[in-house]
C-alpha positions, 0 to 999 in steps of 0.5 A, spaced: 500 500 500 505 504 501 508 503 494 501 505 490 501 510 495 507 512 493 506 512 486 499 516 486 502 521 489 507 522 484 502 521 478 497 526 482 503 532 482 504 531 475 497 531 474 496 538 477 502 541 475 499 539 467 493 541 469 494 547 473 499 549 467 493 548 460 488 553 465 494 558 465 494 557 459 487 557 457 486 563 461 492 566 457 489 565 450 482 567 452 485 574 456 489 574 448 483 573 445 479 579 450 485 585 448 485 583 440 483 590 437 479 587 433 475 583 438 475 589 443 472 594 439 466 589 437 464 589 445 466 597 446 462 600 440 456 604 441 452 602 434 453 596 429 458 596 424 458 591 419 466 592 418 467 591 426 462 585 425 467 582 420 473 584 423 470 581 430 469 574 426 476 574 422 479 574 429 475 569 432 476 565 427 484 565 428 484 564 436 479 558 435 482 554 429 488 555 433 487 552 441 483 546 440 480 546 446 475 552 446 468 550 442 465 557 442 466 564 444 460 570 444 461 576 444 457 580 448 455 588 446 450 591 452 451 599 449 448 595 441 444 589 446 447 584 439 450 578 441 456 575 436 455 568 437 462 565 433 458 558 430 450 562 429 452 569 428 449 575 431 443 576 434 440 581 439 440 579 447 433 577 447 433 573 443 440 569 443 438 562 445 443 561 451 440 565 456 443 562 462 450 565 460 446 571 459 444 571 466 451 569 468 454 575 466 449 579 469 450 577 475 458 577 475 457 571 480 464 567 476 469 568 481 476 572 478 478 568 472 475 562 474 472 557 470 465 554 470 460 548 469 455 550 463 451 546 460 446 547 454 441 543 451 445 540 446 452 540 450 457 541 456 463 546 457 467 549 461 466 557 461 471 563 462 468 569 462 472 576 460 473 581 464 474 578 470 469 582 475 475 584 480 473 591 481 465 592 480 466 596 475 459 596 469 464 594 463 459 595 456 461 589 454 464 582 456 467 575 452 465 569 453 469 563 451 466 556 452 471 550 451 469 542 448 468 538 455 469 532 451 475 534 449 477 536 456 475 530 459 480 526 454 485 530 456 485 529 463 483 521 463 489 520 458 494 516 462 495 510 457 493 506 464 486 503 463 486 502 471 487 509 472 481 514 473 482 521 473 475 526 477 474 533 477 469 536 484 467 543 485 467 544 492 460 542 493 462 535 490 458 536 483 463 533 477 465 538 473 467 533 467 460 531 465 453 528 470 454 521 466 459 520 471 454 523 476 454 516 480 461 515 480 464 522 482 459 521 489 462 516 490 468 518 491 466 525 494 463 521 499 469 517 501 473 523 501 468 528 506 469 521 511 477 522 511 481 528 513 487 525 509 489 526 501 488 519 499 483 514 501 482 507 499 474 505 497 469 500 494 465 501 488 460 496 484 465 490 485 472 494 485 476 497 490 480 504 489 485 507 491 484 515 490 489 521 492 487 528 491 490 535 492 487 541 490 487 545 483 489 552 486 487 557 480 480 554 480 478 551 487 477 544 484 479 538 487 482 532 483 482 525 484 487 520 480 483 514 482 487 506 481 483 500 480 486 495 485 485 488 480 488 491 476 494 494 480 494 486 484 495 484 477 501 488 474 504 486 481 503 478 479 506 480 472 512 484 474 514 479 480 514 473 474 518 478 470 522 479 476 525 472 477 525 471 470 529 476 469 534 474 474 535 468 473 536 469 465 541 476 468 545 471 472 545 466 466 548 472 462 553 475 468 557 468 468 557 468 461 559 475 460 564 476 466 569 471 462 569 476 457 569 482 461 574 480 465 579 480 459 578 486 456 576 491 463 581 488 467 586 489 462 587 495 461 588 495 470 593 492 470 596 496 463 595 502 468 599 499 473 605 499 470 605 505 467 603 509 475 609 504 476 614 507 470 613 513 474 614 511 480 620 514 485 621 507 488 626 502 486 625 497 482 625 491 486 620 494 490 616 496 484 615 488 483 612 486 490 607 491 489 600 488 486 596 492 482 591 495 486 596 497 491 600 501 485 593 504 483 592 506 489 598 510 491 598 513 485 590 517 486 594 518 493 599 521 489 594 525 484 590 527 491 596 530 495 598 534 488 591 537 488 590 539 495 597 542 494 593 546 488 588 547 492 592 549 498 596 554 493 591 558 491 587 559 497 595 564 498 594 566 493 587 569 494 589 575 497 592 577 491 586 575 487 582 580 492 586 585 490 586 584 483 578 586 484 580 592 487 585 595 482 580 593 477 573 597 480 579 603 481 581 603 475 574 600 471 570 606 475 565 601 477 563 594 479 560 590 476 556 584 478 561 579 478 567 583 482 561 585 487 559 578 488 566 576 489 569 582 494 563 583 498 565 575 501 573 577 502 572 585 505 566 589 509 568 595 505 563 593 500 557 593 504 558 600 506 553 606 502 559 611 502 567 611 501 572 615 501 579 615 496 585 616 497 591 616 494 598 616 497 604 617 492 612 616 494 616 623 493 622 622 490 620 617 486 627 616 482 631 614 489 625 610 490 627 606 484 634 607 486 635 604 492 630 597 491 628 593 486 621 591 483 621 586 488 623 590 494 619 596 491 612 592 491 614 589 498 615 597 500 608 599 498 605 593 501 608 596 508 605 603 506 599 600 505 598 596 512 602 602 516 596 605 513 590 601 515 593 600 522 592 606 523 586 608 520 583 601 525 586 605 530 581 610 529 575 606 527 575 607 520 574 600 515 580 600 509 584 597 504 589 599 500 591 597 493 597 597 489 596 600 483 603 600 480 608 606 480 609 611 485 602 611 488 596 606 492 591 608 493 587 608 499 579 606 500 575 608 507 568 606 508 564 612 511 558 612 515 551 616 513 552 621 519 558 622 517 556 627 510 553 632 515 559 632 521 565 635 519 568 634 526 570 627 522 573 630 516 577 634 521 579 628 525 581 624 518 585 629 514 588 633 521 590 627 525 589 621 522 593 622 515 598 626 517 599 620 522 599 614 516 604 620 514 609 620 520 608 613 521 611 611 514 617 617 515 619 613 521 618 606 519 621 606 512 624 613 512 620 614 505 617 620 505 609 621 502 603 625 499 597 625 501 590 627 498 584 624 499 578 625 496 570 628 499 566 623 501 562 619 496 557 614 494 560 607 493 556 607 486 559 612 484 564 613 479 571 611 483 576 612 477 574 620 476 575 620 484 582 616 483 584 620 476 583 627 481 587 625 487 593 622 484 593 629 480 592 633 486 598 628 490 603 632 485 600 639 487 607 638 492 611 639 487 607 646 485 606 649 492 611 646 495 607 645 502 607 639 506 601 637 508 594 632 507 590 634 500 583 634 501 578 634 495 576 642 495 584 644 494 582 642 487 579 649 485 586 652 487 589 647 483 585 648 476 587 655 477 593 653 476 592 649 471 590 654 465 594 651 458 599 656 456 597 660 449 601 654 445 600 647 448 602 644 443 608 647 441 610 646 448 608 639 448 613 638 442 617 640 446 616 634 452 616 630 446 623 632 444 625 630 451 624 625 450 625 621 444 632 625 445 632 629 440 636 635 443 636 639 436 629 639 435 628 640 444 632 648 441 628 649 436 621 649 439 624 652 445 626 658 441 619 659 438 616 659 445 621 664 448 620 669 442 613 669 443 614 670 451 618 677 449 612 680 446 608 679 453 607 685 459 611 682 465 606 680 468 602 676 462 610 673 461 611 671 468 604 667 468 605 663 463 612 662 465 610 659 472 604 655 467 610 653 462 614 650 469 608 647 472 607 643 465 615 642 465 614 639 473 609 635 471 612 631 465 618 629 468 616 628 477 619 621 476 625 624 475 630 625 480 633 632 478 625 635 478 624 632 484 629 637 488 625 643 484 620 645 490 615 649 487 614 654 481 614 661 483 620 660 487 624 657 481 622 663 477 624 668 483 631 667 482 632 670 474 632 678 473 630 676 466 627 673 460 633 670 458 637 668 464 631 664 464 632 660 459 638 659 459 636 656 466 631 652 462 634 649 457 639 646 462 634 643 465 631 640 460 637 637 457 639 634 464 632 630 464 634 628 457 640 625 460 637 622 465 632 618 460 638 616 456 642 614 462 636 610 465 636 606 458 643 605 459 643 602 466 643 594 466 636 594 470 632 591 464 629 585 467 626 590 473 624 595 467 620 589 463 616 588 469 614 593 471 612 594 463 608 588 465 604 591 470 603 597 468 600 593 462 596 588 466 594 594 471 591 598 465 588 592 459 581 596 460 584 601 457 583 601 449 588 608 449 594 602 452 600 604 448 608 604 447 608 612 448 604 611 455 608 606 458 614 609 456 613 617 459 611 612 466 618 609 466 621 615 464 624 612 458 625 613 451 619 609 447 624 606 442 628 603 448 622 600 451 621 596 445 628 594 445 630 591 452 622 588 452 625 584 445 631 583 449 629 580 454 622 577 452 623 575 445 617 578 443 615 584 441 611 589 446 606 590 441 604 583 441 605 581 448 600 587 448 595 584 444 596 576 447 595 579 454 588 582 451 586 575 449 588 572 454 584 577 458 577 575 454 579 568 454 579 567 462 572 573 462 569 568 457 570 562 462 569 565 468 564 571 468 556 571 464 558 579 460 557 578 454 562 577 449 561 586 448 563 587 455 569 582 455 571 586 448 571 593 452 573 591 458 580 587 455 581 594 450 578 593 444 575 599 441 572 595 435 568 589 435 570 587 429 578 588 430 576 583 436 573 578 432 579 578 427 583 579 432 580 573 437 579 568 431 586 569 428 588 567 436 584 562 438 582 559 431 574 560 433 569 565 435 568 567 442 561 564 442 564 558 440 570 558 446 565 559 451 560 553 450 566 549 448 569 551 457 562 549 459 558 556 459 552 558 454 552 563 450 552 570 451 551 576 446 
């Protein structure tokens, strides 16, 4: 009995899924069938129209040859008092032949988009009527869709089981399948107001049954699933015999096979073996006392400890994958589902509404450069960044720093609601806090740093125009020559110092030429420019000097010899004239040139190629990424760049550029649900068709066609 219990239950959810899922649908189809404009005016006109009674048919006629189970559908028009009856046509209300519809529709008494029992002389249906009456309000017009019970009914009781019977009760125990099973449904409706279970066993003629029920929540109906037990005691007869038949001839079969099977399953074991054995450590004598099993066996020891030493280096390495989010929302500007997903399991910082960004930058950068390797440099940063966050813990402030590469990190700090109206916080922050990190990072690693911070800011916002302003307003040091914490609101002081001189670009010719070391061109623009300062008032000539020198810091802060000049206006105080100025400036120049070219000379190739790599890996987002700009930040000369990357890499810095771009997609493809555009820009492309060419030439498919080959459906 369990068994059939077991087994009704199953049918029974199947069957109310199925059933509750075509009421759905006919409910939708009718709802369909209501709002088509053609239908809909019929029943909202206020006069006949013939076009509309045509119109009205043609749309009928297509949703019914369409749904197999609707058998009819009127149209009711109170404002025209006419009636379109699909199978007889029009005629006036009082006149229409099933007046119990009629009466029906007139006192909304159908429950909201239930269906109902209706029967007419010839034939009984199913009815929905539409619009469902949910806000009492006098609609002038309703749909009436009747559905074939006949075909209803063949539908519920189609379970290929002729011992299998399915009933249909409203609430009041009436069958809403057809009275000729008037009798038979009692029966079972009797039996269940008897029991408060879901399934019962009862007697009917000379039968017994087994029936489950479970109700059909969209209509407030019962179904029955009904078994005949003869037929089920039957079965079980039968499948017992089949049982020990089939046992009797599988363990036949077993005996014969195994002979067979053994040769070609265990064969291939004992090959196994010997193979695990070959790479064996062990002496060779030892290897032959092994049996196979044991060989097998230290073998998948073997594979298991490999993988848990995988598993166990990954989980190190998960810090630095943390971080690499990070850089990527700072640099990107924005999060995205995926690096939300994973950051906000790792840090807290992501679960607060507001941030603030701070960037603190490393003064004299080239002795920096200097004095440590890359290794011991990206180790010095990583001291900077926990000197930082200790002391912002300290203060009960949440943070985290981020490396992102160069002469800077960058500084996140969660803030509170409350702390956007109480400055008393702000002050704490940039007059105590920071300049604390300061000395801390002076007295620790006798490294001297800026540091400007940024208002307070929603998380949501964009953090890359926050980073891009800080690190800017950092080297506003070199201008004023102050020491002390930026804050967000020294920006306007700053912009005022940063209006283009007249000729920006002849005086970016002449940065250019410095740094592609070309000194006589260097003269020449230098010449153009002072022989248009001659022409100015002293004032007007001293404010583009200061403006000419701001620009001239600003190229070249990672140079040690710009470092040594503090602030514009005190360098421009020292010449009594024009010319003893650029005499003066010249020089400068040329030394930053010799810089550049002595930083070309010294034997740090390996350190200058990683630094490349970072910077690149940093900045693959960024479809503007090129040779020019990798050389101006390591101070190098752009054809120097491409030769010791050569050197020492063996390939070319544009291709190593290009293969990390695809690599990029690739692991994005695999590991995120962003469509192939959004991997695209993310990895630098500026054109998806220059990335399908590039991206098929590189792997030899499409990017569709290598996410579905790694496991992932396709996205595009």
């Amino acid at each position: 009995m369990d068994e059939i219990k077991v087994i009704a239950d199953n049918q029974l959810k199947q069957t109310v899924f199925d059933t509750e899922f075509t009421l759905e649908k006919l409910k939708s189809y009718s709802i369909n069938m209501y709002q088509d404009p053609d239908i809909f005016n019929w029943i909202s006109v206020n006069r006949r129209d013939k076009v509309a009674d045509y119109q009205a048919m043609v749309a009928l006629r297509r949703y019914i040859n369409t749904e197999r189970f609707i058998s009819n559908v009127y149209l009711i028009n109170k404002q025209t008092g006419d009636v379109l009856d699909y199978q007889k046509g029009i005629s006036v209300l009082e006149a229409f032949h099933d007046q119990t519809i009629l009466q029906l529709e007139d006192k909304k008494s159908q429950e909201y988009l239930h269906f109902f029992y209706h029967e007419t002389a010839q034939k009984a249906y199913w009815g929905l009527v539409l619009p469902p009456d949910i806000s009492h309000v006098d609609y002038t017009g309703s749909l009436v869709v009747l559905y074939d019970l006949q075909i209803v009914e063949d539908y519920f009781q189609n379970s290929g089981d002729e011992d299998v019977q399915i009933a249909v009760l409203d609430g009041e125990g009436r069958s809403v399948l057809g009275d000729h099973r008037e009798e038979w449904d009692a029966a079972i409706y009797e039996h269940a107001s008897q029991t408060d279970k879901s399934y019962f066993q009862f007697e009917y003629g000379n039968e017994t049954y087994f029936a489950s029920s479970a109700g059909l929540n969209s209509n407030k109906w019962k179904l029955y699933y009904v078994i005949g037990m003869s037929g089920w005691d039957k079965k079980v007869d039968q499948f017992s015999a089949i049982i020990v038949l089939s046992s009797f001839a599988m363990l036949v079969a077993i005996i014969i096979v195994m002979f067979w099977n053994s040769h070609r399953y265990i064969k291939p074991f004992s090959s196994l073996a010997k193979k695990v054995q070959l790479l064996s450590t062990s002496s060779k004598d030892e290897r032959s006392l092994e049996w196979e099993y044991d060989v097998i066996k230290r073998g998948i020891d073997s594979l298991v400890h490999t993988r848990d030493e995988m598993i166990h280096t990954m989980r190190d390495h998960e810090f630095m994958i943390t971080d690499e989010y990070f850089r990527r929302w700072i640099l990107q500007g924005k999060m995205n589902s995926s690096m939300k997903a994973y950051i906000e399991k790792r840090s807290s910082l992501v679960h607060y509404d507001y941030i603030r960004l701070a960037v603190i930058r490393i003064d004299s950068y080239a002795e920096f450069q200097e004095k440590y390797n890359f290794e011991s440099r990206k180790l010095m940063k990583y001291a900077i960044g926990n000197i930082a966050q200790e002391v912002l813990q300290q203060a009960e402030k949440d943070s985290r720093a981020v490396d992102i590469g160069g002469d800077h990190l960058v500084l996140l700090i969660g803030c509170l609601p409350e702390e956007i109206a109480d400055s008393s916080e702000d002050d704490i922050l940039t007059r105590q806090v920071l300049p604390m990190v300061s000395e801390q990072v002076k007295k620790w690693l006798s490294l001297q740093v800026t540091i400007a911070i940024s208002s307070i800011r929603d998380i949501s916002d964009d953090v890359r125009l926050g980073y891009d302003n800080m690190y800017e307003l950092s080297t506003f040091k070199f201008v004023s020559g102050e020491d002390r914490i930026y804050e967000e609101r020294d920006l306007e002081v700053y912009d005022t110092l940063l209006q283009p001189p007249d000729d920006v670009m002849l005086l970016e010719q002449i940065m250019y030429s410095v740094r592609l070391g070309q000194e006589n061109a260097m003269r020449s623009h230098v010449d153009t420019l002072f022989a248009k300062l001659q022409h100015l008032s002293y004032t007007d000539c001293k404010y583009q000097l200061d403006l000419i020198m701001h620009t001239f810091m600003r190229s070249f802060h990672s140079i040690k010899s710009v470092q040594a000049l503090h602030g514009t206006e005190i360098q421009l105080d020292r010449f009594a004239t024009l010319q003893l100025f650029r005499q003066w400036f010249e020089e400068q120049l040329v030394q930053v040139m010799e810089a550049i070219q002595n930083n070309s000379r010294i034997g740090r190739k390996e350190e200058y190629v990683d630094e490349m790599k970072e910077y690149i890996q940093n900045h693959l987002h960024s479809a503007q990424l090129n040779i020019d700009e990798i050389a101006e930040k390591l101070s190098l000369s752009p054809g120097y760049v491409r030769q010791i990357f050569k050197e020492v890499t063996e390939m070319s810095l544009s291709d190593y550029i290009l293969n990390k771009r695809v690599e990029n997609v690739c692991l994005l493809l695999i590991n995120t649900d962003w469509t192939v555009a959004e991997i695209a820009k993310q990895s630098g492309f500026q054109t998806k068709s220059h990335f399908f060419t590039i991206f098929k030439k590189s792997t030899g498919i499409t990017p569709n066609q290598y996410r579905i080959a790694h496991g992932k459906e396709q996205t595009e």
